[in-house]
C-alpha positions in Angstrom: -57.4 5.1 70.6 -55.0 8.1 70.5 -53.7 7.3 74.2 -50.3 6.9 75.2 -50.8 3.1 75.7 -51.7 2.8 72.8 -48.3 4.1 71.4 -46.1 2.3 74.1 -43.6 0.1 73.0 -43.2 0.5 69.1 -41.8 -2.5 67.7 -39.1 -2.1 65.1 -41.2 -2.8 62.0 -39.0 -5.6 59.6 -40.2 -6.5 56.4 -38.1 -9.5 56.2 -39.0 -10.9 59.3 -41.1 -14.1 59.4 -40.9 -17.9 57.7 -44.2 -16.7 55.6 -44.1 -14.5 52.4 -45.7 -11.7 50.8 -49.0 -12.1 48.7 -51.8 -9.7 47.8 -55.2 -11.0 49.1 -58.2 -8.9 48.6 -56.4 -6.0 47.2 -54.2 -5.8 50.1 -50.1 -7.1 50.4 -50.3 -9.1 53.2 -48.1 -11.8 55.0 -49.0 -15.2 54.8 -47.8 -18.1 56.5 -48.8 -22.1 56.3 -50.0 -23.9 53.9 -51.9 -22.5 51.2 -54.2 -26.0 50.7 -55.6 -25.6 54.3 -59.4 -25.3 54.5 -59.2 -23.5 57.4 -57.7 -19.9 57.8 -56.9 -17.3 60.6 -57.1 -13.4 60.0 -54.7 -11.4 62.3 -55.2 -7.6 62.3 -53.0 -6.1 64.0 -52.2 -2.9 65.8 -51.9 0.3 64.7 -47.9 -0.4 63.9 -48.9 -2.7 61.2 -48.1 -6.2 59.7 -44.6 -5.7 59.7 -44.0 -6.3 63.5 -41.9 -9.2 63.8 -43.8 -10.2 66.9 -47.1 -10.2 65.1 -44.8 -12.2 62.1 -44.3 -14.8 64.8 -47.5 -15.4 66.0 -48.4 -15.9 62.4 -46.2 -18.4 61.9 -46.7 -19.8 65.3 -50.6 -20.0 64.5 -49.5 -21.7 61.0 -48.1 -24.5 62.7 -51.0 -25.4 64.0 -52.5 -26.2 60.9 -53.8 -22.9 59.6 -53.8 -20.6 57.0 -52.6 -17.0 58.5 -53.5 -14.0 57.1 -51.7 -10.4 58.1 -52.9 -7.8 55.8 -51.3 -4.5 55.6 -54.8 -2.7 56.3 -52.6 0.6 56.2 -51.4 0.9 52.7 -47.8 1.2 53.8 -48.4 3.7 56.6 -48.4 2.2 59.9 -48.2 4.6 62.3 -45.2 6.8 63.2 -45.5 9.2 65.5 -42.0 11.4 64.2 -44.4 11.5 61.1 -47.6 11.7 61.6 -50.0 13.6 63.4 -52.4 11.0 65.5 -55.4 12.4 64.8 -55.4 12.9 61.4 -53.9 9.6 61.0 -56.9 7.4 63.3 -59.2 9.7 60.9 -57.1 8.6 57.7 -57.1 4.8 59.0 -60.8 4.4 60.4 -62.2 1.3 62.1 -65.3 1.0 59.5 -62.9 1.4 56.8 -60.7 -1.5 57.9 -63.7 -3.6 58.8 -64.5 -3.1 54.8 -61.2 -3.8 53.7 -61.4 -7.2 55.7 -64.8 -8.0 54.1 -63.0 -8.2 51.3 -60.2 -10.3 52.0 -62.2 -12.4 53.5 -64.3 -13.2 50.5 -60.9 -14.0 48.9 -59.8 -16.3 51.0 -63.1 -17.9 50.5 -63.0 -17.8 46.6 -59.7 -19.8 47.0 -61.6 -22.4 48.8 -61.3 -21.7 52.4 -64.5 -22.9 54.7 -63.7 -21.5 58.0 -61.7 -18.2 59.3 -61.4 -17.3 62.7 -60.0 -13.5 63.1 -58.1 -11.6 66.0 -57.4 -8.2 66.4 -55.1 -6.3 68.5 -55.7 -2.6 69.5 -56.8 -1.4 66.7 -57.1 -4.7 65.3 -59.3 -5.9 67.8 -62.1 -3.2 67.1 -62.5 -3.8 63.4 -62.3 -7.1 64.3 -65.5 -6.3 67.2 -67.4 -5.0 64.0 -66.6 -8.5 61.7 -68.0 -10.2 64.3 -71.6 -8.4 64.1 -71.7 -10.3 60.4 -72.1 -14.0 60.9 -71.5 -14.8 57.3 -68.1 -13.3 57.0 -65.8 -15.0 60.0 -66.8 -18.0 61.9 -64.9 -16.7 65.5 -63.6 -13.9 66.7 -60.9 -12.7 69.1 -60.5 -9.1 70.6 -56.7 -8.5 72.0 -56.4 -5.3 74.9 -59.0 -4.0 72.0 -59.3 0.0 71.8 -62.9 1.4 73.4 -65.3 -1.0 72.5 -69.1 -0.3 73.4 -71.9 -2.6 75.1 -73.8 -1.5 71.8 -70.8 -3.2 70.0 -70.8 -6.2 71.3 -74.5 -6.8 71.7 -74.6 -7.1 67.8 -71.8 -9.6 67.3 -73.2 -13.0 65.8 -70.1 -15.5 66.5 -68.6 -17.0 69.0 -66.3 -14.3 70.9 -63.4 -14.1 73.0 -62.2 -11.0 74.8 -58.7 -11.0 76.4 -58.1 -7.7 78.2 -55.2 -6.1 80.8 -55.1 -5.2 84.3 -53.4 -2.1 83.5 -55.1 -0.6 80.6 -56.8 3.1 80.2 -57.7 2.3 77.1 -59.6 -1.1 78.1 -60.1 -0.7 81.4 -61.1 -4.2 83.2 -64.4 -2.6 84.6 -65.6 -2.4 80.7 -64.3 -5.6 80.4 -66.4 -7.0 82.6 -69.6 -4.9 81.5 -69.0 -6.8 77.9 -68.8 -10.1 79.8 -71.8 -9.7 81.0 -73.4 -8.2 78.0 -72.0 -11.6 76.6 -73.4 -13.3 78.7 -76.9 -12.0 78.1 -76.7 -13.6 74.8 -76.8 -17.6 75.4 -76.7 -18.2 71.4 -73.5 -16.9 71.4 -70.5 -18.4 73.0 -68.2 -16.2 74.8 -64.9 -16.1 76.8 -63.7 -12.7 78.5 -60.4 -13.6 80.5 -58.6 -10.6 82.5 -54.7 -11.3 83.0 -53.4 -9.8 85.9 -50.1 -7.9 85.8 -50.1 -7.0 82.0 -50.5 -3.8 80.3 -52.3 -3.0 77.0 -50.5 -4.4 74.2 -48.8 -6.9 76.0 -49.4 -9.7 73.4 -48.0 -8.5 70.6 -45.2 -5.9 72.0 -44.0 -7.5 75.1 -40.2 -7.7 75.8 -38.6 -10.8 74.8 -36.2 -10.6 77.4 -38.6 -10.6 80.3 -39.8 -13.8 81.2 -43.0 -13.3 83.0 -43.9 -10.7 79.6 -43.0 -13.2 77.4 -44.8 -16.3 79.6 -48.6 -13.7 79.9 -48.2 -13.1 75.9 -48.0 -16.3 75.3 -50.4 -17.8 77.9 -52.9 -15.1 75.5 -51.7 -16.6 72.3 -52.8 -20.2 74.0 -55.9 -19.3 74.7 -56.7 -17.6 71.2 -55.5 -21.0 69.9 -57.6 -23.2 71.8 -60.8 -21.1 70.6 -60.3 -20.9 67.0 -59.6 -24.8 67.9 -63.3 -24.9 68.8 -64.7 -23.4 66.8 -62.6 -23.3 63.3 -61.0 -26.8 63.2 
């Protein structure tokens, strides 16, 4: 998870940014965005830059108009990474994958206490491994997708219990396609579970949530991603 990929790109982290607003879920401040009498939510986790990204902030409020509750907690207590401050190591250590998958437990059961009946959750990076570990607890979230995830395992994925989406790059050390395809098959071994591992050609890890919005074939593979995210919390959540 420490890999340069990892760090490429750093968005320029906005508070303001976003049509949503500020609420604390589960202990946590978190962005929200659509309407708070939807039955139906969506939990985006995101990266280790945070919930500030006004990229993430868009797809939010992009997945809001679609008739969902969003949910972007800050899962790092106001310290996203920063590389001029922080040393990577002891901050992945400080910010642990089982950690945030406990600290999503939780908001999840608030979301539910509030009356919500179905939440799908993606994850990005980071994001996308605590959200690989939700997904082993069939009681919590009702669909999961993993974004150019950090190193997820065969052993991971064989103990998810929800229907399962993987979208991965071409051009990713991190998240290499060959693992990739070893989870789609592991998937695959598992016909009670509904899966969907998609490799897009010509992207590079991250490129859903930190692409360029000036290049058009960046901006048109992010959001051919954010489609297809949609159309399975579609089946599976509405």
């Amino acid at each position: 998870m420490s890999g340069a990929e990892c760090m490429k790109n750093p968005p320029t982290l906005n508070s303001a940014s976003g049509i949503g607003n500020l609420q604390e879920i589960g202990g946590l401040s978190s962005y929200v965005s659509g309407s708070i009498h939807s039955k139906l939510a969506i939990l985006l986790i995101s990266d280790v830059f945070g919930y500030e990204a006004p990229l993430l902030r868009k797809l939010a409020d992009k997945v809001a108009a679609s008739g969902y509750l969003v949910v972007v907690p800050d899962f790092f207590y106001g310290e996203p990474l920063d590389r001029e401050k922080h040393d990577l190591q002891t901050w992945f250590k400080d910010h642990g994958i089982d950690k945030g998958c406990e600290d999503a437990k939780v908001v999840v059961e608030s979301l539910k206490s509030k009356g919500v009946s179905a939440i799908g959750a993606a994850g990005f990076c980071w994001g996308g491994m605590v959200v690989s570990k939700l997904a082993k607890y069939e009681s919590t979230i009702d669909a999961a997708v993993i974004l150019h995830p950090g190193p997820i395992t065969v052993d991971d994925i064989n103990e998810v219990k929800v229907p399962t989406a993987i979208l991965a790059a071409e051009h990713d050390h991190i998240f290499p396609p060959d693992q990739a395809k070893l989870l789609a098959n592991a998937l695959s071994a598992k016909p009670e579970i509904e899966s969907f591992v998609k490799i897009f050609p010509g992207v590079e890890h991250g490129w859903t949530v930190r692409y360029n919005v000036e290049d058009e074939s960046a901006v048109k593979a992010a959001e051919e991603a954010h489609s297809d995210m949609l159309n399975w919390f579609t089946k599976f959540i509405k």
